[in-house]
N, CA, C and O atoms as a CHARMM CRD file, in Angstrom:
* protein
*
  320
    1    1 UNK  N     11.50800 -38.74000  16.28500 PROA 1      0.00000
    2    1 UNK  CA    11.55300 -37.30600  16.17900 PROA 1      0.00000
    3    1 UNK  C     10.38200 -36.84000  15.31400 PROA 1      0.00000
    4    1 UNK  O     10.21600 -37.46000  14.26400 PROA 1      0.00000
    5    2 UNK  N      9.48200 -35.76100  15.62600 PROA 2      0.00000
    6    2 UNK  CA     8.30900 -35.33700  15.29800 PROA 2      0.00000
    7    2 UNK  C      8.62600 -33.89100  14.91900 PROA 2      0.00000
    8    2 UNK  O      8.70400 -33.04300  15.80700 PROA 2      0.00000
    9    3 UNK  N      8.74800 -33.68200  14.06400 PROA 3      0.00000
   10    3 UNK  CA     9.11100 -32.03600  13.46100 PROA 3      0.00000
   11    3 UNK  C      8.23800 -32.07900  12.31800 PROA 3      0.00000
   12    3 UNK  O      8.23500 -32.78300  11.30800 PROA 3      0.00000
   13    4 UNK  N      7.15300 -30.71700  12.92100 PROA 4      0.00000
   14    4 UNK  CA     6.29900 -29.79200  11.81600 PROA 4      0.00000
   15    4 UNK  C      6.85200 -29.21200  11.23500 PROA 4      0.00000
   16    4 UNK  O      7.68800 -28.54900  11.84900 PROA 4      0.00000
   17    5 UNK  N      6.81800 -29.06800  10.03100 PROA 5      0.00000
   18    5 UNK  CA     7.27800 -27.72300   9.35600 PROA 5      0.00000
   19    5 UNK  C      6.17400 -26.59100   9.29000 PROA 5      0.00000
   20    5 UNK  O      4.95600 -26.64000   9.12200 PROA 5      0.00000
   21    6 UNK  N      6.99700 -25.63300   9.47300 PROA 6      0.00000
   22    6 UNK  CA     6.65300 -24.40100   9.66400 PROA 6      0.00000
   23    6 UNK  C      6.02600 -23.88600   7.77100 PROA 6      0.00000
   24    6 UNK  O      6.60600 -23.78400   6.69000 PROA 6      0.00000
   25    7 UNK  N      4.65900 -23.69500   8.21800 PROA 7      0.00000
   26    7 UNK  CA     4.73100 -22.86200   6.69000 PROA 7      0.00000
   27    7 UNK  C      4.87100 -21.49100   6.35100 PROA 7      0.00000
   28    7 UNK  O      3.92500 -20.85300   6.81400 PROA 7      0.00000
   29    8 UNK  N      5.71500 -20.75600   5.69700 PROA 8      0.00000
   30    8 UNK  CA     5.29300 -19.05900   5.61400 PROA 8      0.00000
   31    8 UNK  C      4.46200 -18.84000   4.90400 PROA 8      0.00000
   32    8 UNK  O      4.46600 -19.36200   3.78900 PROA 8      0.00000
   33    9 UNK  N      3.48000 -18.00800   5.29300 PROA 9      0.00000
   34    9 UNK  CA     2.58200 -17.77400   4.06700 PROA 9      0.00000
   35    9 UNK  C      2.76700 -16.53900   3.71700 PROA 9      0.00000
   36    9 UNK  O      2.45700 -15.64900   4.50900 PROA 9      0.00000
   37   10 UNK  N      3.32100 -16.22700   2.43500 PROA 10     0.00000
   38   10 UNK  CA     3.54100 -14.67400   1.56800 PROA 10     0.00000
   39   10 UNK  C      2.46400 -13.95600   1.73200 PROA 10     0.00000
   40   10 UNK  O      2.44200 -12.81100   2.18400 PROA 10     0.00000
   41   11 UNK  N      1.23900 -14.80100   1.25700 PROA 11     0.00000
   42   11 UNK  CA     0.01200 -13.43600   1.06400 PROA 11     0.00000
   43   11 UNK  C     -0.00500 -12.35000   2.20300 PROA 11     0.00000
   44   11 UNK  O     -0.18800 -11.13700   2.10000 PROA 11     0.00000
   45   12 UNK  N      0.30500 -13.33300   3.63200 PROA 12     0.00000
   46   12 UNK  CA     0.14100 -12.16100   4.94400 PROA 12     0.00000
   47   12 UNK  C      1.07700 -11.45800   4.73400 PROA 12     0.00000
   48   12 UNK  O      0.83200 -10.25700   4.85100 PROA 12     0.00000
   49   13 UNK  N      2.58500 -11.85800   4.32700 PROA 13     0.00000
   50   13 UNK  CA     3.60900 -10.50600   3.88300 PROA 13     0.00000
   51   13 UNK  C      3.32800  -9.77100   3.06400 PROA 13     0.00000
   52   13 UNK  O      3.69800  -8.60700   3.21600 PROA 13     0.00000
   53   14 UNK  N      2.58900 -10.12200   1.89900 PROA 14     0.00000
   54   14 UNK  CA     2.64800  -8.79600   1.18100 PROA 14     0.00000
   55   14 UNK  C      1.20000  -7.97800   1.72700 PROA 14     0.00000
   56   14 UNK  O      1.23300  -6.74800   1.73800 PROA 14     0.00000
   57   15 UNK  N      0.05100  -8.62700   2.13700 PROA 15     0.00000
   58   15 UNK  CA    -0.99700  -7.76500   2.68600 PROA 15     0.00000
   59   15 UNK  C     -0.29200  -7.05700   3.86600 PROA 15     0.00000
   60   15 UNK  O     -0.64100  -5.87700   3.83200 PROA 15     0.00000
   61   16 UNK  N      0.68300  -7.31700   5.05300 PROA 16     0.00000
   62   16 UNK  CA     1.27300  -6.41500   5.71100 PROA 16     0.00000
   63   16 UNK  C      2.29400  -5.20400   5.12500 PROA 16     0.00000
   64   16 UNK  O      2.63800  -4.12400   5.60600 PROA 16     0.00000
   65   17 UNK  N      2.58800  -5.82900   3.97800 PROA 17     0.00000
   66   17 UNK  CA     3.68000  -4.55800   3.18000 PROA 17     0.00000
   67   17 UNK  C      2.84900  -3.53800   2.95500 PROA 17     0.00000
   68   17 UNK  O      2.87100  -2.37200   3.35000 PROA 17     0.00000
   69   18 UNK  N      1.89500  -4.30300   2.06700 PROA 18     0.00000
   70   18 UNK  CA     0.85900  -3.34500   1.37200 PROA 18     0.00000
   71   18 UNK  C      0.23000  -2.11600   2.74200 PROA 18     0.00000
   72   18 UNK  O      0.08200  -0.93000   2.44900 PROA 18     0.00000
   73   19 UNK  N      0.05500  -2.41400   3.56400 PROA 19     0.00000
   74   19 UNK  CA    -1.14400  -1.89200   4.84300 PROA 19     0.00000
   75   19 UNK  C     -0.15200  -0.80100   5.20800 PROA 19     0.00000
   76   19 UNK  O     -0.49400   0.37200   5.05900 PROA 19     0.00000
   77   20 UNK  N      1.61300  -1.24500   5.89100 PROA 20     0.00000
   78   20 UNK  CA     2.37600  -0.11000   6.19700 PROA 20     0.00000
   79   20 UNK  C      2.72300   0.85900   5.01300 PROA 20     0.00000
   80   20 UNK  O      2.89200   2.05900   5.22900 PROA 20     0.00000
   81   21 UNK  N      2.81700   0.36500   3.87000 PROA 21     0.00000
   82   21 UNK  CA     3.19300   1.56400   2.38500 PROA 21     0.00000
   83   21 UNK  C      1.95800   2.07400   2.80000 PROA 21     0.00000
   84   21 UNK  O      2.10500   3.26600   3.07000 PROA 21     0.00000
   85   22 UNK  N      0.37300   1.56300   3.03500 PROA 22     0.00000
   86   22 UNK  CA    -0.76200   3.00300   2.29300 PROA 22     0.00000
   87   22 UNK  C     -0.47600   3.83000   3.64300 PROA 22     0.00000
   88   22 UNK  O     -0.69500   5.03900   3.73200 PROA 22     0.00000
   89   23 UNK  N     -0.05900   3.18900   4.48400 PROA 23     0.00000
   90   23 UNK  CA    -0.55300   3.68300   5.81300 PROA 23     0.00000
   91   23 UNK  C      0.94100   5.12800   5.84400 PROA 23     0.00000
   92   23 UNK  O      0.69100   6.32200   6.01100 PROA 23     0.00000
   93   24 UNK  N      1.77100   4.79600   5.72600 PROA 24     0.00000
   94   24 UNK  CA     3.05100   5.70700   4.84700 PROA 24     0.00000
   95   24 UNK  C      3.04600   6.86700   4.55300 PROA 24     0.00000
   96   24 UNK  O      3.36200   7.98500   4.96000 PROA 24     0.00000
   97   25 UNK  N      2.43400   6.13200   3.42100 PROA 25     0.00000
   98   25 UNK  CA     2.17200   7.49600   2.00500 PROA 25     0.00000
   99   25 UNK  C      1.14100   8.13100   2.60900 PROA 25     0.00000
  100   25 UNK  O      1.38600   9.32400   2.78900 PROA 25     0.00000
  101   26 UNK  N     -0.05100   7.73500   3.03500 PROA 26     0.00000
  102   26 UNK  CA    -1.37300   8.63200   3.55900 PROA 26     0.00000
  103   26 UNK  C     -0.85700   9.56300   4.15900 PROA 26     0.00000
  104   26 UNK  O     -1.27000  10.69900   3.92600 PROA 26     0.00000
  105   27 UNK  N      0.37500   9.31700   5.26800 PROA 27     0.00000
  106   27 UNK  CA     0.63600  10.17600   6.39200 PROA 27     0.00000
  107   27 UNK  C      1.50400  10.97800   5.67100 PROA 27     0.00000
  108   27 UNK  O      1.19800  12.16900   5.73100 PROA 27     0.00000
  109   28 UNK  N      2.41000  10.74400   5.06100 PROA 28     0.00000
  110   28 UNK  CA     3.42700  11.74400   3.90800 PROA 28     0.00000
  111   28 UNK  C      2.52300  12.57100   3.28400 PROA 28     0.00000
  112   28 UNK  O      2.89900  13.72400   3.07300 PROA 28     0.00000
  113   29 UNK  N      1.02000  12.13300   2.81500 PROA 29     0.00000
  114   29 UNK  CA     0.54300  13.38700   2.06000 PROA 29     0.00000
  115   29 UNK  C     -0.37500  14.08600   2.81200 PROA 29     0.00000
  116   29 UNK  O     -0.98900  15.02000   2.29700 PROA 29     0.00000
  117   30 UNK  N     -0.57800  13.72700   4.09600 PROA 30     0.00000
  118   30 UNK  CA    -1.50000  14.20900   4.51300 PROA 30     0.00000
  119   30 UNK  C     -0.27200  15.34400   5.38900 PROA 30     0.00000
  120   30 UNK  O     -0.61800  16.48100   5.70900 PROA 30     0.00000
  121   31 UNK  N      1.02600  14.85200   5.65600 PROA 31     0.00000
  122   31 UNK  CA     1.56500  16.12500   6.09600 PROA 31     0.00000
  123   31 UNK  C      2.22000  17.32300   5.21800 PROA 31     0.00000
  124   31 UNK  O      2.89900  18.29600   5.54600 PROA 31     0.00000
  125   32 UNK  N      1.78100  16.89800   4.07800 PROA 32     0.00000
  126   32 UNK  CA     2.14100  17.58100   3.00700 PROA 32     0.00000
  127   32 UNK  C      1.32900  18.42800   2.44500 PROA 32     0.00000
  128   32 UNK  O      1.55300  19.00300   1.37900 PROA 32     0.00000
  129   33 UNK  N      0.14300  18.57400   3.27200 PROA 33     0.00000
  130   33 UNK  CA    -1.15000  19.24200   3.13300 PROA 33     0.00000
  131   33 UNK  C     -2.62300  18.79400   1.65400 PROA 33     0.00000
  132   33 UNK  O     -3.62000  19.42400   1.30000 PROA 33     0.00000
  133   34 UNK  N     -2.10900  17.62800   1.25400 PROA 34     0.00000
  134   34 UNK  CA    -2.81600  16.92400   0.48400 PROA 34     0.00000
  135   34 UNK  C     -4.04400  16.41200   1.12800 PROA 34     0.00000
  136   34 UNK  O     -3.95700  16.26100   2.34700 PROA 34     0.00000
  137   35 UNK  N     -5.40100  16.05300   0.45300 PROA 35     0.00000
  138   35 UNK  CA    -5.91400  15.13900   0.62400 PROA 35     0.00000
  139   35 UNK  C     -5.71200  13.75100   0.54600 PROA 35     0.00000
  140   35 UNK  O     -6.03000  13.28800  -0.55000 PROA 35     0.00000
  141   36 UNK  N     -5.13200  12.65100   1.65800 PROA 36     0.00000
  142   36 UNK  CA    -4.55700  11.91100   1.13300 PROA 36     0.00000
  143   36 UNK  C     -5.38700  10.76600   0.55200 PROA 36     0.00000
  144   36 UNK  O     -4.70400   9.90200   0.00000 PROA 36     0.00000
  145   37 UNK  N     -6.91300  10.53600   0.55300 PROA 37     0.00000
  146   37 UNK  CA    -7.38900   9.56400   0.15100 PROA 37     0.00000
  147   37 UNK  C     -7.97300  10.18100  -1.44500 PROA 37     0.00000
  148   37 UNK  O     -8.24300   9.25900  -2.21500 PROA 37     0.00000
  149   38 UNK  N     -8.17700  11.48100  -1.97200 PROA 38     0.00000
  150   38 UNK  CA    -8.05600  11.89800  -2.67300 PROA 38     0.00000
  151   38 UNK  C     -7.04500  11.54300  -3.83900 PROA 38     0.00000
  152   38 UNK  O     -7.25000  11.13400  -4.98200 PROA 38     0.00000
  153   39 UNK  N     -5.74500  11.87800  -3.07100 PROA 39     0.00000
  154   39 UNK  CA    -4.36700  11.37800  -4.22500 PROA 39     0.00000
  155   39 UNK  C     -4.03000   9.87100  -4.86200 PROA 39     0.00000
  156   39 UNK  O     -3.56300   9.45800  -5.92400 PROA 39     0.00000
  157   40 UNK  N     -4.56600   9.23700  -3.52900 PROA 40     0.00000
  158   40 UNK  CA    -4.12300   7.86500  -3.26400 PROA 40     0.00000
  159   40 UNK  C     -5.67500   7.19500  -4.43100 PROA 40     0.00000
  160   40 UNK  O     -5.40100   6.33200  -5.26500 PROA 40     0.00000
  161   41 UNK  N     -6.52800   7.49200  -4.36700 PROA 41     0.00000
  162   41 UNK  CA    -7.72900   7.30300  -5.38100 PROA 41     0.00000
  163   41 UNK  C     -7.12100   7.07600  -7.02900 PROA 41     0.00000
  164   41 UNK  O     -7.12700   6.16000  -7.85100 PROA 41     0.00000
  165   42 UNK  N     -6.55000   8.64100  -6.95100 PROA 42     0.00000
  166   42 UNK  CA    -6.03900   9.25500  -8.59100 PROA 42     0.00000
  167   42 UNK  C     -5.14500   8.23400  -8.86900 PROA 42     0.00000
  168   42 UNK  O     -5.20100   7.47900  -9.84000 PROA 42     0.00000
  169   43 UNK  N     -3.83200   8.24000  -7.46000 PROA 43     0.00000
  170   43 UNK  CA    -3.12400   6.94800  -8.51500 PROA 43     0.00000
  171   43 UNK  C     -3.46700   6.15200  -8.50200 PROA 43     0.00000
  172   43 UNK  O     -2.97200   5.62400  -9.49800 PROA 43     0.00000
  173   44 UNK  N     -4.26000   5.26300  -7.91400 PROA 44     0.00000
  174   44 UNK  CA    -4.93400   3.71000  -7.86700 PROA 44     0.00000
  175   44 UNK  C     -5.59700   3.36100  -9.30400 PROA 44     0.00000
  176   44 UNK  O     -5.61300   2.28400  -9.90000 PROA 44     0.00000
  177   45 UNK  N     -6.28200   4.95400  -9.76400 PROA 45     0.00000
  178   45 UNK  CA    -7.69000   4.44100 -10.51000 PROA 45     0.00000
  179   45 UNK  C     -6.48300   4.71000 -12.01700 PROA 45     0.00000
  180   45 UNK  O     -6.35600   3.95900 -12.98400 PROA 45     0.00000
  181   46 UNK  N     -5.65700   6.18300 -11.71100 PROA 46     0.00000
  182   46 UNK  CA    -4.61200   6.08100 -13.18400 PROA 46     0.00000
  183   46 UNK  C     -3.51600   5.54400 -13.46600 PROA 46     0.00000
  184   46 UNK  O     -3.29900   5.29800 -14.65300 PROA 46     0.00000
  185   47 UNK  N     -2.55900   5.22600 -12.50500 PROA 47     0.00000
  186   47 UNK  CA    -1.54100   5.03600 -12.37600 PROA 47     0.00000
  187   47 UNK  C     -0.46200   6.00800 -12.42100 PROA 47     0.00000
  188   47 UNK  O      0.76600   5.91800 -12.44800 PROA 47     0.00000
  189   48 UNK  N     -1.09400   6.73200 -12.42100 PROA 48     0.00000
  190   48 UNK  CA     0.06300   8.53800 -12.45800 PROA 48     0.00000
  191   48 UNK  C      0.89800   8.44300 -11.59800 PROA 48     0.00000
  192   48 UNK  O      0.14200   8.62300 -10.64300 PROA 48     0.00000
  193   49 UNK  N      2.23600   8.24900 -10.98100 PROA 49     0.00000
  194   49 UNK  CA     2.66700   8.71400  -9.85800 PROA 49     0.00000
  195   49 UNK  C      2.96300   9.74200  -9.11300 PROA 49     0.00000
  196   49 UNK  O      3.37500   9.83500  -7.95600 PROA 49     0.00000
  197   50 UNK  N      2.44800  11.23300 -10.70100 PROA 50     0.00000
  198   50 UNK  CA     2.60500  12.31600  -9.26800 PROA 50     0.00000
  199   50 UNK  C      1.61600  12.59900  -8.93000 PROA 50     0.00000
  200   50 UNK  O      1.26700  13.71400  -9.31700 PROA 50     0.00000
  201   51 UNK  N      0.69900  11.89900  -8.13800 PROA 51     0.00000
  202   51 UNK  CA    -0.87900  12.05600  -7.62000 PROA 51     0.00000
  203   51 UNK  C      0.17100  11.73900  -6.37600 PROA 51     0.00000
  204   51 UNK  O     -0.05100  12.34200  -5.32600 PROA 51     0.00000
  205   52 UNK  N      1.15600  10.94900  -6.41800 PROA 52     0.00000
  206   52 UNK  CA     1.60300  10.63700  -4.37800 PROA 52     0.00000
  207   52 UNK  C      3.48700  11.97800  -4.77100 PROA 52     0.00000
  208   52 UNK  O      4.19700  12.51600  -5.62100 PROA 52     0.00000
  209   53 UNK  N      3.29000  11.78700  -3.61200 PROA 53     0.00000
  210   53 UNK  CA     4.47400  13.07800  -3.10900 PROA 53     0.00000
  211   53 UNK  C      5.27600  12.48500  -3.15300 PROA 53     0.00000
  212   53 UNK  O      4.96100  11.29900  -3.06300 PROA 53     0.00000
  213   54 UNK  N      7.29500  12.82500  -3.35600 PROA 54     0.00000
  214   54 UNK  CA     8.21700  12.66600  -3.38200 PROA 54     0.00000
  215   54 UNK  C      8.84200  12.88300  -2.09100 PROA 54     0.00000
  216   54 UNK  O      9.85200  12.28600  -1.71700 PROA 54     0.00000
  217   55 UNK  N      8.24700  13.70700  -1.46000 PROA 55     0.00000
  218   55 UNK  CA     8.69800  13.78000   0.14000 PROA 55     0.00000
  219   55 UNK  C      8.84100  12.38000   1.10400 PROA 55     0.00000
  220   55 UNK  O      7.96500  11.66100   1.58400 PROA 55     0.00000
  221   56 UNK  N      9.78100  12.33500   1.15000 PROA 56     0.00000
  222   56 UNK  CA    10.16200  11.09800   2.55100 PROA 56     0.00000
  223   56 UNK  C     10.04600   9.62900   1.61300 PROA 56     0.00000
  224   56 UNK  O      9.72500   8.57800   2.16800 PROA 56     0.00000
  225   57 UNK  N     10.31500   9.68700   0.28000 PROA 57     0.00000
  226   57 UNK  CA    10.65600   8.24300  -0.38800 PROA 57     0.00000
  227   57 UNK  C      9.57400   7.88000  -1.01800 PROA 57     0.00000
  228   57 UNK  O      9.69900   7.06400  -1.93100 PROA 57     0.00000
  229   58 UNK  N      7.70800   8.61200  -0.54200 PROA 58     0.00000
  230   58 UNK  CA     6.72000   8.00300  -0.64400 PROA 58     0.00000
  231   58 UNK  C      6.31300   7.50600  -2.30400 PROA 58     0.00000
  232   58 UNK  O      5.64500   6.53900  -2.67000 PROA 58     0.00000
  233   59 UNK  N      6.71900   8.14000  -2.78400 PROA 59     0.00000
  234   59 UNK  CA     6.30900   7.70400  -4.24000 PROA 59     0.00000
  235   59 UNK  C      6.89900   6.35800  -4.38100 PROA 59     0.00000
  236   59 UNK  O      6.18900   5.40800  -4.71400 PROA 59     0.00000
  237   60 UNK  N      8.18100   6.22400  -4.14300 PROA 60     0.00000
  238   60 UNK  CA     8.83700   5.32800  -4.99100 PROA 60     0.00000
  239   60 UNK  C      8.73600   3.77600  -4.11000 PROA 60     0.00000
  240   60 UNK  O      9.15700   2.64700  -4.35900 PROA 60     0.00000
  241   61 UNK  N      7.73800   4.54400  -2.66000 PROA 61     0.00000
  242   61 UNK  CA     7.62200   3.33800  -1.66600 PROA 61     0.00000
  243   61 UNK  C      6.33200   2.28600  -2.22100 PROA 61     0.00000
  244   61 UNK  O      6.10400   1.08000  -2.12900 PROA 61     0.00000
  245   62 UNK  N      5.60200   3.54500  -2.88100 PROA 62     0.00000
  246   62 UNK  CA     4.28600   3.16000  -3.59300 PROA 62     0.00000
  247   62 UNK  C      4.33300   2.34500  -4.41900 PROA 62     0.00000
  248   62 UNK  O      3.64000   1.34200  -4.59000 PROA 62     0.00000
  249   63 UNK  N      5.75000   3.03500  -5.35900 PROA 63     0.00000
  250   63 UNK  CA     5.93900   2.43600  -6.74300 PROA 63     0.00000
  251   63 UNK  C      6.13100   1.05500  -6.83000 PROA 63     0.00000
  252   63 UNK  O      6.11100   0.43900  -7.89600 PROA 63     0.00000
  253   64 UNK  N      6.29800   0.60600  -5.84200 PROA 64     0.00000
  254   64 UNK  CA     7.36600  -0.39700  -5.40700 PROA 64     0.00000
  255   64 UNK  C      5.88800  -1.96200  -5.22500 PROA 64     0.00000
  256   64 UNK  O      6.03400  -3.18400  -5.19300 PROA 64     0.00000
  257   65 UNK  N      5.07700  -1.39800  -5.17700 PROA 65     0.00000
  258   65 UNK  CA     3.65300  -2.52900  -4.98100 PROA 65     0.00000
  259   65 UNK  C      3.13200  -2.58100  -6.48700 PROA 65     0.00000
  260   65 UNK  O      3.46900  -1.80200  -7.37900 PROA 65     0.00000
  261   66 UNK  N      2.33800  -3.53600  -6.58300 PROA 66     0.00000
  262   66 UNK  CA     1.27600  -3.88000  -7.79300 PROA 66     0.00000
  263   66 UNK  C      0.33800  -2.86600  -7.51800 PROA 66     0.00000
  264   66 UNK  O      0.18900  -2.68000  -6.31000 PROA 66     0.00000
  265   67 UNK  N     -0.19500  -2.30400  -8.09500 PROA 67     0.00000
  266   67 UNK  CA    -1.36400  -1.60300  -7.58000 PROA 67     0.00000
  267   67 UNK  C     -2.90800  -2.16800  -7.70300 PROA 67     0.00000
  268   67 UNK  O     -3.80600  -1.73200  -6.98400 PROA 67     0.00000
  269   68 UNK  N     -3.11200  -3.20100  -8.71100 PROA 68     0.00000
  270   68 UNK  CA    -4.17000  -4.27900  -8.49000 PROA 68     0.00000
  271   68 UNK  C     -3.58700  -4.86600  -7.02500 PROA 68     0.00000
  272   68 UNK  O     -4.11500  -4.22800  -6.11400 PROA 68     0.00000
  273   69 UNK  N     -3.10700  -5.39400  -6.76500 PROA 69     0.00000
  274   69 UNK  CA    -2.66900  -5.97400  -5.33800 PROA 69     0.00000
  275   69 UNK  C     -3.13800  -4.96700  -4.51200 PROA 69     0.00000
  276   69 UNK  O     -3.57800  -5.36200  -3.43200 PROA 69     0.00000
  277   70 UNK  N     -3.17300  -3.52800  -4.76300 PROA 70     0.00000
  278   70 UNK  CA    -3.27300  -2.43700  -3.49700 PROA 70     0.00000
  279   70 UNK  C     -4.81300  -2.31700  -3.49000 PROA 70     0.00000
  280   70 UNK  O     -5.42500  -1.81800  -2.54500 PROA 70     0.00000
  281   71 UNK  N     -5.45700  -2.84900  -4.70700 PROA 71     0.00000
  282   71 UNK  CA    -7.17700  -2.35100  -4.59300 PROA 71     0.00000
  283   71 UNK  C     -7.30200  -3.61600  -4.40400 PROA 71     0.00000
  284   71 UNK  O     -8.37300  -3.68300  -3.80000 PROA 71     0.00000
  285   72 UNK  N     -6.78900  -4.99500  -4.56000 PROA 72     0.00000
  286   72 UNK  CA    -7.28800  -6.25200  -3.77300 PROA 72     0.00000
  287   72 UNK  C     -7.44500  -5.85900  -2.19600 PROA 72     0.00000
  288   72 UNK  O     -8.46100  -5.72900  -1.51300 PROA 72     0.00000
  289   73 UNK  N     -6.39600  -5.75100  -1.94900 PROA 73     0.00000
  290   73 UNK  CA    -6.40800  -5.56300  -0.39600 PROA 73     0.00000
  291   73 UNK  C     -7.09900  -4.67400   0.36200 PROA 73     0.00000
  292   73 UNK  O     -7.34300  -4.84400   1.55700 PROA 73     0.00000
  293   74 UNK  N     -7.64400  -3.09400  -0.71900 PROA 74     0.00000
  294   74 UNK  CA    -8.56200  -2.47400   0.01700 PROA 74     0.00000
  295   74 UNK  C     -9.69700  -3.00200  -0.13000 PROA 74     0.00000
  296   74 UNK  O    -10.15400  -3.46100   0.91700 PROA 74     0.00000
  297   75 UNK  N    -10.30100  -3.11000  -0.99000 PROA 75     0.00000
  298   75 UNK  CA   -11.14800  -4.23200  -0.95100 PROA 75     0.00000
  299   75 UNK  C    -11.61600  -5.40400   0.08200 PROA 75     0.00000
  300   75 UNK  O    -12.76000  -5.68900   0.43500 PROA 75     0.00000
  301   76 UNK  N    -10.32800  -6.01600   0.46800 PROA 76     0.00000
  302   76 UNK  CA   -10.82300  -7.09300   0.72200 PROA 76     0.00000
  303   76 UNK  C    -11.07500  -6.60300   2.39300 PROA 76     0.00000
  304   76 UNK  O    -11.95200  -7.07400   3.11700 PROA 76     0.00000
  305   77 UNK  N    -10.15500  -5.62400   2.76100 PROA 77     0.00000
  306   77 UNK  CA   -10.38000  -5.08800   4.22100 PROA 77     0.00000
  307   77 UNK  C    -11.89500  -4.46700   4.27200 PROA 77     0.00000
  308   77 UNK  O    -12.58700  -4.50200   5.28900 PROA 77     0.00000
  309   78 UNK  N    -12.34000  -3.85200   2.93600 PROA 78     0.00000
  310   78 UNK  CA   -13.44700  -3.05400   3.45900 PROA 78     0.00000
  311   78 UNK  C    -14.52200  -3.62000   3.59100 PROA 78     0.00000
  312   78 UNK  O    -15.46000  -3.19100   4.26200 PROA 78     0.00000
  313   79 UNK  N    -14.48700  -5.13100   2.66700 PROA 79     0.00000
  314   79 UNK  CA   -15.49900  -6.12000   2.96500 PROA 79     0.00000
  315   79 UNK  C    -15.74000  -7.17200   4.12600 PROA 79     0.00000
  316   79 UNK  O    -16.57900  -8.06400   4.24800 PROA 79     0.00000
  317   80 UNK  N    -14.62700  -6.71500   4.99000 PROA 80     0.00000
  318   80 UNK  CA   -14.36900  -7.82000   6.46900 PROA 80     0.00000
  319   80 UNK  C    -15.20700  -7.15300   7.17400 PROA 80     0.00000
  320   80 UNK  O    -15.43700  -7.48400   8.33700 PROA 80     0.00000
């Protein structure tokens, strides 16, 4: 009997968590009449959370990531 094990690899889960939260919140503030790469900047660079909106969970969806983890990952997309 020949059985691989399967490996999971986390990093792709949390880089997919990370991608649907910005992708989320962008759309929550952008229907909220915000600039959303604007807001999403402010909290990245301060950590403020009311730079993101309370409408539809988004803050606390935000809250919910590392935010070094959230500028790794933009990062690392904008350099691919």
């Amino acid at each position: 009997m020949n059985e691989e094990t399967t490996l999971f690899d986390v990093t792709l889960f949390k880089q997919a968590q990370i991608e649907y939260t910005i992708k989320q919140v962008y759309q929550v503030l952008f229907d909220r009449g915000y600039d959303p790469v604007n807001q999403l900047v402010g909290y990245l660079t301060t950590g403020d959370l009311r730079y993101i909106s309370n409408y539809k969970g988004a803050r606390e969806q935000i809250e919910e990531l590392d935010r070094e983890l959230i500028i790794a990952f933009l990062l690392e997309q904008y350099l691919k």
